[in-house]
N, CA and C atoms as a LAMMPS dump frame, in Angstrom:
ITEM: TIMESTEP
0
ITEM: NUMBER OF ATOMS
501
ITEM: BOX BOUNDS ff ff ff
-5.0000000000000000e+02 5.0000000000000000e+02
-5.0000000000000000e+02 5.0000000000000000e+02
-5.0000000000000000e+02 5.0000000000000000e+02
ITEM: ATOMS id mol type element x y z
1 1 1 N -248.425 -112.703 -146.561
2 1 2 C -247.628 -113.55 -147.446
3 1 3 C -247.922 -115.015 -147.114
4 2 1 N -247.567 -116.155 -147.993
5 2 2 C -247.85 -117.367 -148.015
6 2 3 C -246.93 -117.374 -146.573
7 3 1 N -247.275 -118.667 -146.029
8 3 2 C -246.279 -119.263 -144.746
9 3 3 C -244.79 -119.452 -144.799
10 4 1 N -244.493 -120.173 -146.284
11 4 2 C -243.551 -120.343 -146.875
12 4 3 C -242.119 -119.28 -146.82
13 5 1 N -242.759 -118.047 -146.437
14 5 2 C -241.962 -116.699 -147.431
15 5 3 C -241.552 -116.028 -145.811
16 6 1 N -242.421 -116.387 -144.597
17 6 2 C -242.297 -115.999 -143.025
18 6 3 C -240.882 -116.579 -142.37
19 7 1 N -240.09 -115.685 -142.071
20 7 2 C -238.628 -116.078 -141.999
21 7 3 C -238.861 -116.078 -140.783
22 8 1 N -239.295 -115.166 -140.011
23 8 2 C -239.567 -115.413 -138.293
24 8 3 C -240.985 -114.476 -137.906
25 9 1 N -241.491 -115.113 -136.256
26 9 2 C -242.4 -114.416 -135.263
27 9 3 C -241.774 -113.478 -134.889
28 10 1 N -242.954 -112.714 -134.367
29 10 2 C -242.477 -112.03 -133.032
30 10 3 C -243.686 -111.743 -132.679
31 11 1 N -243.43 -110.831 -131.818
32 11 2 C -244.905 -111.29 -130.323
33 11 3 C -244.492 -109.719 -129.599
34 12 1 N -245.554 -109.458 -129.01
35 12 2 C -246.231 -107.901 -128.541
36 12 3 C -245.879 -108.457 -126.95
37 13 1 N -245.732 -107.531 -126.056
38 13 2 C -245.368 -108.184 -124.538
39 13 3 C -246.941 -108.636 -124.072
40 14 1 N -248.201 -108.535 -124.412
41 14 2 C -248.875 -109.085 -124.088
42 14 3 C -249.612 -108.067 -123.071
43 15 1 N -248.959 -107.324 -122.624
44 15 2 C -249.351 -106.591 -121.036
45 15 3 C -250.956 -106.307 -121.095
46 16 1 N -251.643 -106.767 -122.326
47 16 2 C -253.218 -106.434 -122.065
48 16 3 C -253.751 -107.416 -121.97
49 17 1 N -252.878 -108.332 -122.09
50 17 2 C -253.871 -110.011 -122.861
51 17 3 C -252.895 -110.437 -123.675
52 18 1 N -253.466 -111.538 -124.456
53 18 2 C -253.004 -112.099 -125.575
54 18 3 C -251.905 -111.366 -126.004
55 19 1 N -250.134 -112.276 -126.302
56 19 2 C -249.376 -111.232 -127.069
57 19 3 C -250.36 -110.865 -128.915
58 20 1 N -249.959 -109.916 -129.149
59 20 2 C -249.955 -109.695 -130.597
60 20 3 C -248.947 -110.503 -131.877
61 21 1 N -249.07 -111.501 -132.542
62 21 2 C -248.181 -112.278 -133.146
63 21 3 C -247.855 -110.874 -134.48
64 22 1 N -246.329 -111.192 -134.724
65 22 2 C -246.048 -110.406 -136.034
66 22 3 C -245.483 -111.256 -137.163
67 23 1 N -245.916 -111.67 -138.39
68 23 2 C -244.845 -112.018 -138.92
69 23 3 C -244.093 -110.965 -139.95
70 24 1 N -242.422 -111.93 -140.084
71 24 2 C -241.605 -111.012 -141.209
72 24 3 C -240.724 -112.03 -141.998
73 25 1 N -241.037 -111.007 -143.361
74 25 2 C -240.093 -111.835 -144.581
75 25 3 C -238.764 -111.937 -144.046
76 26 1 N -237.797 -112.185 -145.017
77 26 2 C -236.364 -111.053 -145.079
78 26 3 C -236.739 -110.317 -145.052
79 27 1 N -237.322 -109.713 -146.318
80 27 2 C -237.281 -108.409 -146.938
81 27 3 C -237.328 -107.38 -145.842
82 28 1 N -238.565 -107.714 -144.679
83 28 2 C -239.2 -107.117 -143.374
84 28 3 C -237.933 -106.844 -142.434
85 29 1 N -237.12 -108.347 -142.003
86 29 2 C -236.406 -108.237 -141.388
87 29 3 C -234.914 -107.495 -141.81
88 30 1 N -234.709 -107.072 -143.246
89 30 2 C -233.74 -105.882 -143.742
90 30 3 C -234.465 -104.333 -143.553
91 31 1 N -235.496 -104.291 -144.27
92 31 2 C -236.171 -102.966 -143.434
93 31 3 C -235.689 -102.334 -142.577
94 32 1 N -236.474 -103.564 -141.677
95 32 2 C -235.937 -103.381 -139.882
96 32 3 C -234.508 -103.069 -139.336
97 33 1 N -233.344 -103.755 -139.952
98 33 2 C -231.929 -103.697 -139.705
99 33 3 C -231.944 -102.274 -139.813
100 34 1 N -232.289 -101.794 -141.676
101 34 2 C -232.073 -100.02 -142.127
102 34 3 C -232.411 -99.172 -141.153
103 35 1 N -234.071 -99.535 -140.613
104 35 2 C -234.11 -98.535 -139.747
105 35 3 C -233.811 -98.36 -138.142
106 36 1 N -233.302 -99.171 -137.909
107 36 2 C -232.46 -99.843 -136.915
108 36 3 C -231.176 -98.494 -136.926
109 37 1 N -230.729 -99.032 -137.999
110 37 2 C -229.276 -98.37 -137.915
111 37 3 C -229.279 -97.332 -138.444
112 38 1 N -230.326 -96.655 -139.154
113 38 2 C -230.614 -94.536 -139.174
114 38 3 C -230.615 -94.422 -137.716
115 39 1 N -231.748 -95.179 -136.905
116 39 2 C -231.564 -93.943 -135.67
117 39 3 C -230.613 -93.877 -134.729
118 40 1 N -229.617 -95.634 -134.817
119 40 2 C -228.416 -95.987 -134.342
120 40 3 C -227.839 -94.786 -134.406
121 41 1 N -227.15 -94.46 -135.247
122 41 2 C -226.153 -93.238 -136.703
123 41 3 C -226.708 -92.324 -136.018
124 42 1 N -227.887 -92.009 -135.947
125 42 2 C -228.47 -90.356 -135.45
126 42 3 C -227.916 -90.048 -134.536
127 43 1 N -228.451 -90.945 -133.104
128 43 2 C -227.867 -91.055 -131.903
129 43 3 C -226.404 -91.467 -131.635
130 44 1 N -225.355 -91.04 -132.648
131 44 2 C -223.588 -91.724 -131.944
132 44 3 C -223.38 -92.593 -132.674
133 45 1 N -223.746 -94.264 -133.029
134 45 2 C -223.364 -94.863 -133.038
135 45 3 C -222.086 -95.103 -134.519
136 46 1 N -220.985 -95.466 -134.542
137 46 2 C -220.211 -95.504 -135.582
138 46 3 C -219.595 -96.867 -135.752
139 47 1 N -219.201 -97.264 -136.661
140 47 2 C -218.529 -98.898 -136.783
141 47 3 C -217.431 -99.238 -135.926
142 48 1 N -216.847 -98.476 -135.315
143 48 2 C -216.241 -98.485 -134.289
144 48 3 C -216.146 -99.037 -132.862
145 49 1 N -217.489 -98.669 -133.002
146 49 2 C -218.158 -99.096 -131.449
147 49 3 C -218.521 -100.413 -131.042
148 50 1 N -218.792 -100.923 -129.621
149 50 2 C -219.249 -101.891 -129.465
150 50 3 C -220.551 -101.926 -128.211
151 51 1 N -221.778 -102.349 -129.006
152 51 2 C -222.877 -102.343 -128.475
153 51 3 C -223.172 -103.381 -126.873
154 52 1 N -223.91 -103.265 -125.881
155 52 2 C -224.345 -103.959 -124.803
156 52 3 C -225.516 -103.785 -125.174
157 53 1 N -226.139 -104.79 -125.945
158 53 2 C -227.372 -104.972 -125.79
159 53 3 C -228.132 -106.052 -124.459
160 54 1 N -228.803 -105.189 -123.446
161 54 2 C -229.328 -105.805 -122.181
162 54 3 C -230.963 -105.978 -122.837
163 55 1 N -231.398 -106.439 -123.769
164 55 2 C -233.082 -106.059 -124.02
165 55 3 C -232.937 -107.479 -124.194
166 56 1 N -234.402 -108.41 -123.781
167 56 2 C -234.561 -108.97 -123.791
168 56 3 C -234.577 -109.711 -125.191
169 57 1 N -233.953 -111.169 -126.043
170 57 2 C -233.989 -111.632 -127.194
171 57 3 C -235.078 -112.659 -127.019
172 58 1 N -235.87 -113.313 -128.282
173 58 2 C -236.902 -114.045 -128.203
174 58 3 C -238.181 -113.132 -128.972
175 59 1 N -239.1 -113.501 -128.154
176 59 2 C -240.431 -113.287 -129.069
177 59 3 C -240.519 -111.519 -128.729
178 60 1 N -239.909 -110.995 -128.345
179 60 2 C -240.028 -109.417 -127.637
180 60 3 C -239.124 -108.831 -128.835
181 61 1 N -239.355 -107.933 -129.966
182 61 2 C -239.005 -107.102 -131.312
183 61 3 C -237.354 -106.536 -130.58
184 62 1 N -237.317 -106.023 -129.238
185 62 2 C -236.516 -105.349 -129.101
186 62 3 C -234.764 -105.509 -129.021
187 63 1 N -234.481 -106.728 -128.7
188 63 2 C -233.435 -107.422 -128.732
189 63 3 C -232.919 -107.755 -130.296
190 64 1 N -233.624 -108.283 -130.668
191 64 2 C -233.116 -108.474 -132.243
192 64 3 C -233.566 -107.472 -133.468
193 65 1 N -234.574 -106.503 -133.65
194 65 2 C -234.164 -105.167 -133.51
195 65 3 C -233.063 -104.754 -133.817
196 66 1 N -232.821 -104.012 -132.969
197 66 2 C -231.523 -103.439 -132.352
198 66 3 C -229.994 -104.26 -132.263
199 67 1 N -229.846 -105.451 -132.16
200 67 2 C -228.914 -106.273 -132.743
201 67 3 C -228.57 -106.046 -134.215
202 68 1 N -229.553 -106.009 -135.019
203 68 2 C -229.558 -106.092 -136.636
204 68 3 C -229.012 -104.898 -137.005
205 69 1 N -229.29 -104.126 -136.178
206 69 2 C -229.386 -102.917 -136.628
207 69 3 C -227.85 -101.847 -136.232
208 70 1 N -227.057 -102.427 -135.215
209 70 2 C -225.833 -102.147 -134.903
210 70 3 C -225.153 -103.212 -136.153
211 71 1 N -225.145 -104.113 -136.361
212 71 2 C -224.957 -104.888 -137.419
213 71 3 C -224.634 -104.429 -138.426
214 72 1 N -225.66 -103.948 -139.352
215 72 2 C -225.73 -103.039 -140.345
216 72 3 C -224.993 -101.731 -140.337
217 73 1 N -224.708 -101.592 -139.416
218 73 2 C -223.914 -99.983 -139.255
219 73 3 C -222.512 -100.796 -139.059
220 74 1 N -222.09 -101.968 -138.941
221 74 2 C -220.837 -102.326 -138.913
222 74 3 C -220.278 -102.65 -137.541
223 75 1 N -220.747 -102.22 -136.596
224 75 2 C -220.386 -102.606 -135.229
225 75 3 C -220.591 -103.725 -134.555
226 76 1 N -219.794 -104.045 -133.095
227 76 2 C -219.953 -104.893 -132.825
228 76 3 C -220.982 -105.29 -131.8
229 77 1 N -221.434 -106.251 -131.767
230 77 2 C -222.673 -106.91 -130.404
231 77 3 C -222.16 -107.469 -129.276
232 78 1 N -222.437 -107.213 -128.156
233 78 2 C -222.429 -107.758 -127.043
234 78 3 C -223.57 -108.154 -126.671
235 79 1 N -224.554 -109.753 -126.792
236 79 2 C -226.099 -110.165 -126.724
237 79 3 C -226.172 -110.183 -125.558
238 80 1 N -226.295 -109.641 -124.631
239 80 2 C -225.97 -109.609 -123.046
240 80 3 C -227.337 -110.197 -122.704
241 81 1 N -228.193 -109.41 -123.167
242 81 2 C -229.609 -109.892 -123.326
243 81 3 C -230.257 -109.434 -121.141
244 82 1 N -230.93 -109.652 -121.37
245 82 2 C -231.609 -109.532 -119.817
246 82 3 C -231.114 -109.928 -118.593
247 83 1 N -231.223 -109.233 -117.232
248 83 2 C -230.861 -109.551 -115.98
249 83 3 C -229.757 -109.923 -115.693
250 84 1 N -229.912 -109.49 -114.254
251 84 2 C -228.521 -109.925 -113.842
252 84 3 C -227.478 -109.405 -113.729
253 85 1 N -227.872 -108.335 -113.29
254 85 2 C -227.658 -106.472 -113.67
255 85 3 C -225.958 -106.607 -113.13
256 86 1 N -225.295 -107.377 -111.833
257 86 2 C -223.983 -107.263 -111.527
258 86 3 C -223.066 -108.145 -112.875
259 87 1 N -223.9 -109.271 -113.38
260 87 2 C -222.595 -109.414 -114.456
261 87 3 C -222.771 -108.211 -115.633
262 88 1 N -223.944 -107.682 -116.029
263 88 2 C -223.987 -107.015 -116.716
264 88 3 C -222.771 -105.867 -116.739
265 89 1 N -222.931 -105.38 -115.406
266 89 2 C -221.971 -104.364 -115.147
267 89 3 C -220.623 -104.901 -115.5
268 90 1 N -220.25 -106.124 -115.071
269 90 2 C -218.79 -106.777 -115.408
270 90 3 C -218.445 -106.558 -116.913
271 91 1 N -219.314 -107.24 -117.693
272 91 2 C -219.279 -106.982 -118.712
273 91 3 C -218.979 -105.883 -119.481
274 92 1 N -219.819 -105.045 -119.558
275 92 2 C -219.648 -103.368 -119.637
276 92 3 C -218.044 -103.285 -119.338
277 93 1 N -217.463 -103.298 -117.731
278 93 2 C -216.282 -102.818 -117.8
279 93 3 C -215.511 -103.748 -118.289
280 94 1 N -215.196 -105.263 -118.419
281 94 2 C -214.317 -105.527 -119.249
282 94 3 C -214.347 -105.602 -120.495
283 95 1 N -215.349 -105.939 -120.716
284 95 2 C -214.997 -105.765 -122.55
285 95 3 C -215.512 -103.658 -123.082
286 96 1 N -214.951 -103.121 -122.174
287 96 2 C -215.69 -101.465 -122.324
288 96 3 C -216.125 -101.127 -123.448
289 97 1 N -217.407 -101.433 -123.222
290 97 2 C -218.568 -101.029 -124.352
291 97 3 C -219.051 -99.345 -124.6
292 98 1 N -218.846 -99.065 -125.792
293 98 2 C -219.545 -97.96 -125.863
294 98 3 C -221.165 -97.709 -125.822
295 99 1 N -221.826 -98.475 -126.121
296 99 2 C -223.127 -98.012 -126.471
297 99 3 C -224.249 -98.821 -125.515
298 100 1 N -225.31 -98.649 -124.954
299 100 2 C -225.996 -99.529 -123.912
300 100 3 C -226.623 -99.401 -124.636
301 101 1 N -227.911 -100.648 -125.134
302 101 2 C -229.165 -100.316 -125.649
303 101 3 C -230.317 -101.478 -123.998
304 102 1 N -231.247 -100.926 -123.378
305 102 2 C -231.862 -101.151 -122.585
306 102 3 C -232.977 -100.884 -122.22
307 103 1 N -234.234 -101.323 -121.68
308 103 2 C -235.323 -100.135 -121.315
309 103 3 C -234.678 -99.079 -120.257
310 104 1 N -235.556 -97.906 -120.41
311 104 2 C -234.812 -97.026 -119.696
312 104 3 C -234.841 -97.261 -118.197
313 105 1 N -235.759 -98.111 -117.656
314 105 2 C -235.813 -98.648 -116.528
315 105 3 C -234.187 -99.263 -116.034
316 106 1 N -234.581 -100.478 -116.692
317 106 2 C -233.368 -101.17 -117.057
318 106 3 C -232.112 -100.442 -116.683
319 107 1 N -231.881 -99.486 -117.094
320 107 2 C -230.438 -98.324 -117.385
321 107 3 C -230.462 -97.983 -115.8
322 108 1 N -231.617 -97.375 -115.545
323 108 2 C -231.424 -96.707 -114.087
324 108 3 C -230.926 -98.211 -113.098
325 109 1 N -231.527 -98.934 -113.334
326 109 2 C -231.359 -100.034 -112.6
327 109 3 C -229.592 -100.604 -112.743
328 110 1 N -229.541 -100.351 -113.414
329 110 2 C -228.398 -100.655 -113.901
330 110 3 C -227.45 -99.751 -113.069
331 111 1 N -227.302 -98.446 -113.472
332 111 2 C -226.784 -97.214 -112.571
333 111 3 C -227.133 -97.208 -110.886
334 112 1 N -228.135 -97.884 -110.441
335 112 2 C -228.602 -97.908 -109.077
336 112 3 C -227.176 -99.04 -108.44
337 113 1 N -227.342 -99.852 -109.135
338 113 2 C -225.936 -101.396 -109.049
339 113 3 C -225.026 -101.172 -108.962
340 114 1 N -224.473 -100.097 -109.881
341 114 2 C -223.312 -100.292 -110.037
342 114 3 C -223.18 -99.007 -109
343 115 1 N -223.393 -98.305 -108.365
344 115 2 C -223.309 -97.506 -107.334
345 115 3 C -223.412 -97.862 -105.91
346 116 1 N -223.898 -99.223 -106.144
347 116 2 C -223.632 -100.067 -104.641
348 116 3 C -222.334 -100.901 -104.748
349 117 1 N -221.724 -101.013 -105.883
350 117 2 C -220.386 -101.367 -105.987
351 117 3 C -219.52 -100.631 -105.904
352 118 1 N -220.112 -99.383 -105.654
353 118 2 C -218.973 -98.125 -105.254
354 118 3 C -218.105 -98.263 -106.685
355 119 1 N -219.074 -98.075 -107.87
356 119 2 C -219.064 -97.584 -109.003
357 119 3 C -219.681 -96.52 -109.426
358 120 1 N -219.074 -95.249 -110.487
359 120 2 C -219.584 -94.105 -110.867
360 120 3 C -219.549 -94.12 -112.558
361 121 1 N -219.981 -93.376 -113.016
362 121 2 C -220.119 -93.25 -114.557
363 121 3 C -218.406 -93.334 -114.973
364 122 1 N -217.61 -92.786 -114.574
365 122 2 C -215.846 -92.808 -114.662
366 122 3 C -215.828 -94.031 -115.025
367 123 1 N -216.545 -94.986 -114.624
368 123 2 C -215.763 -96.638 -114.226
369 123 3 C -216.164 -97.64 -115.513
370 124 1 N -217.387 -96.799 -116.165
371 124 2 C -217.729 -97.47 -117.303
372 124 3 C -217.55 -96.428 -118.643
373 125 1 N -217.29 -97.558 -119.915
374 125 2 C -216.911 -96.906 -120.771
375 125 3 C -217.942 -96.247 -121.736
376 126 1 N -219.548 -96.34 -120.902
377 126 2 C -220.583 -96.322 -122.505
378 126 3 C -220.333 -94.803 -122.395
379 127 1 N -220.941 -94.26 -123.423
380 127 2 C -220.638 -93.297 -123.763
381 127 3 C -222.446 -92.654 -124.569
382 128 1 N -223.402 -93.78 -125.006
383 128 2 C -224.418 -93.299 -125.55
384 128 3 C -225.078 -94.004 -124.93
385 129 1 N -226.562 -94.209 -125.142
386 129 2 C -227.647 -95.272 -124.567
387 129 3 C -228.619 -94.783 -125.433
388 130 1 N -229.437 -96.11 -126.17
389 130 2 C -230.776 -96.185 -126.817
390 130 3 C -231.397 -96.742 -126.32
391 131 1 N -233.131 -96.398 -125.641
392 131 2 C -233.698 -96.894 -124.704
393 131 3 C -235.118 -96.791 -125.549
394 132 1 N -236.012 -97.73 -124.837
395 132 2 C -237.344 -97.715 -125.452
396 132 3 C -237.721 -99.213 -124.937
397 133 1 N -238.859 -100.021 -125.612
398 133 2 C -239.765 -101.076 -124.823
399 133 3 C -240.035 -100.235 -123.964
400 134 1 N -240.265 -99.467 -123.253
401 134 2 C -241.667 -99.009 -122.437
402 134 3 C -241.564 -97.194 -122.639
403 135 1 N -242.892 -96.777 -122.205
404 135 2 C -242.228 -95.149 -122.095
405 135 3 C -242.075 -94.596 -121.334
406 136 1 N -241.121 -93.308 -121.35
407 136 2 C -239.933 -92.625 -120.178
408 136 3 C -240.157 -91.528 -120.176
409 137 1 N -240.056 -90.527 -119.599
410 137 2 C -240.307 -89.495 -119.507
411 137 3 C -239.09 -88.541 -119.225
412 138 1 N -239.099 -87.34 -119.594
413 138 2 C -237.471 -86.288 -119.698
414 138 3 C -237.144 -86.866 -118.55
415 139 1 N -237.756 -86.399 -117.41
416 139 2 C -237.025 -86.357 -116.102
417 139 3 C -236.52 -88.007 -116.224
418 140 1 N -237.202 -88.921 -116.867
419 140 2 C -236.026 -90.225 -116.544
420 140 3 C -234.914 -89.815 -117.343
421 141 1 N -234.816 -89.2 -118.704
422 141 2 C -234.213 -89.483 -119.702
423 141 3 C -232.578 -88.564 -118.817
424 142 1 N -233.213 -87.632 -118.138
425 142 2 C -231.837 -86.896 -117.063
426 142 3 C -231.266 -87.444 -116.119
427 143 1 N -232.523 -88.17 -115.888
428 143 2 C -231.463 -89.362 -114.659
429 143 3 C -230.339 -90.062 -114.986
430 144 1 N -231.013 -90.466 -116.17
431 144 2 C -229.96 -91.66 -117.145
432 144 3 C -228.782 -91.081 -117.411
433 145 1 N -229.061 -90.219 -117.891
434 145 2 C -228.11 -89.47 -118.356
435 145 3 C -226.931 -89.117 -117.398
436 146 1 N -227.755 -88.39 -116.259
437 146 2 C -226.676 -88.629 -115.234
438 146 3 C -225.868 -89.037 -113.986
439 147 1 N -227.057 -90.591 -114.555
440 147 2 C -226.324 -91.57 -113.25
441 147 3 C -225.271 -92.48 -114.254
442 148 1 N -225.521 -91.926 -115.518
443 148 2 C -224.309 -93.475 -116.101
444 148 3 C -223.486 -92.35 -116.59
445 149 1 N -223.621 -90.757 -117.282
446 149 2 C -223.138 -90.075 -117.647
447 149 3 C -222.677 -90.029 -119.159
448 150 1 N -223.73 -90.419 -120.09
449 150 2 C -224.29 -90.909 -120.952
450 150 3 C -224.99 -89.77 -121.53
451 151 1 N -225.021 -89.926 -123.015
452 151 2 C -226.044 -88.949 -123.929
453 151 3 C -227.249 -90.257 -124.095
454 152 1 N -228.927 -90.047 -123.533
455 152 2 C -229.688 -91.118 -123.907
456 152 3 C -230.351 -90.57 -124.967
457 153 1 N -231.034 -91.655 -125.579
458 153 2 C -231.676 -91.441 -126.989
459 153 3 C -232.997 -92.866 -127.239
460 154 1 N -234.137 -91.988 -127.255
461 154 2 C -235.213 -92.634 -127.159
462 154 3 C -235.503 -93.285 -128.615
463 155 1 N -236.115 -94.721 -128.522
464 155 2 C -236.374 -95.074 -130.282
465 155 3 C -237.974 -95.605 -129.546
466 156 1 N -238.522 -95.706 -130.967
467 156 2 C -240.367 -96.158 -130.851
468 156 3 C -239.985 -97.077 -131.727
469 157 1 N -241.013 -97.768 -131.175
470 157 2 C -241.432 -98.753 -132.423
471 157 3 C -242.604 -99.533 -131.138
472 158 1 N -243.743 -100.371 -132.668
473 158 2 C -244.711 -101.43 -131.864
474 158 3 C -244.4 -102.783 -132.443
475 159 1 N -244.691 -103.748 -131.629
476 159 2 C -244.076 -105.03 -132.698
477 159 3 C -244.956 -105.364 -133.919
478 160 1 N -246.423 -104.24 -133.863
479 160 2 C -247.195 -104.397 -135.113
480 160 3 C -247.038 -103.29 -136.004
481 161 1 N -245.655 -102.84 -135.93
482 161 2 C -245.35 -102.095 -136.701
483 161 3 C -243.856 -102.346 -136.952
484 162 1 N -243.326 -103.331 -137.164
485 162 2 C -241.918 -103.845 -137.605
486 162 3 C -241.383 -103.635 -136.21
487 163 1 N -241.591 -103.039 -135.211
488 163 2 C -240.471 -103.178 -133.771
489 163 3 C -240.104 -101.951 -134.059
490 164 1 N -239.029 -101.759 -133.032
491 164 2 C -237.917 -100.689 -132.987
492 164 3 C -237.823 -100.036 -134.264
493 165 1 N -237.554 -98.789 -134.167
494 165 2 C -236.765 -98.33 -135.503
495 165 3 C -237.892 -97.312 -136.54
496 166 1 N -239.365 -97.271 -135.369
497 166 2 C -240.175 -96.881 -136.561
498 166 3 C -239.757 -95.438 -136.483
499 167 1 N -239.753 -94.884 -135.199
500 167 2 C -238.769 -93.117 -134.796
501 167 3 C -238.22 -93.216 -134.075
């Protein structure tokens, strides 16, 4: 499309070289929300809820993504956004979030923390987790599952393929 019509970048993590630049219309960036919030809906999520998004926001698809896309399903955001894993945890328990979206790294890391705070899955309120930016394997996807005590739920996407949300 002309330059004119490019509502925003986004950018590939780079991990080979050069990031990959993406651009998107609206039109791209509603897409993205829709399919955002099918696999939201698949996996739990209801207007009810309120999201912890820990994924990094900026030139990385996955943060805003997945923001748009709890959005669209009516719920609420928590942009927690990256690091810093002990306020994270604060967060989580006071404003008790249902839904974590994180790499699955991220999650364990997360669960590793809050277990040196002589915290257990009881102590937090999520209840689902959507994980992806890198790939995981079952045996993580059981860990997760039961170090936060959590149903997890894997999404794909490449940022040269609209981001998040493609399965």
């Amino acid at each position: 499309v002309p330059r004119g019509q490019v509502a925003r970048i986004h950018g590939s993590s780079g991990t080979t070289g050069k990031p990959t630049f993406v651009a998107y219309t609206a039109e791209d960036r509603a897409t993205w929300a829709d399919l955002c919030a099918r696999f939201l809906v698949a996996g739990g999520l209801r207007s009810d809820h309120l999201v912890h998004i820990a994924f990094g926001y900026g030139l990385f698809t996955g943060g805003f993504g997945l923001h748009y896309g709890v959005e669209r399903v009516g719920a609420a955001v928590v942009p927690a956004a990256a690091g810093n894993t002990p306020r994270q945890i604060m967060l989580m328990q006071d404003l008790r979030a249902d839904v974590l979206v994180c790499t699955p790294s991220y999650a364990l890391n997360i669960a590793e923390v809050a277990r040196s705070q002589g915290l257990g899955p009881q102590d937090l309120s999520i209840r689902f987790g959507h994980f992806g930016g890198e790939p995981w394997t079952e045996d993580m996807r059981h860990a997760i599952e039961e170090q936060l005590g959590i149903l997890a739920f894997n999404n794909y996407g490449l940022s040269e393929i609209i981001g998040p949300g493609v399965s």
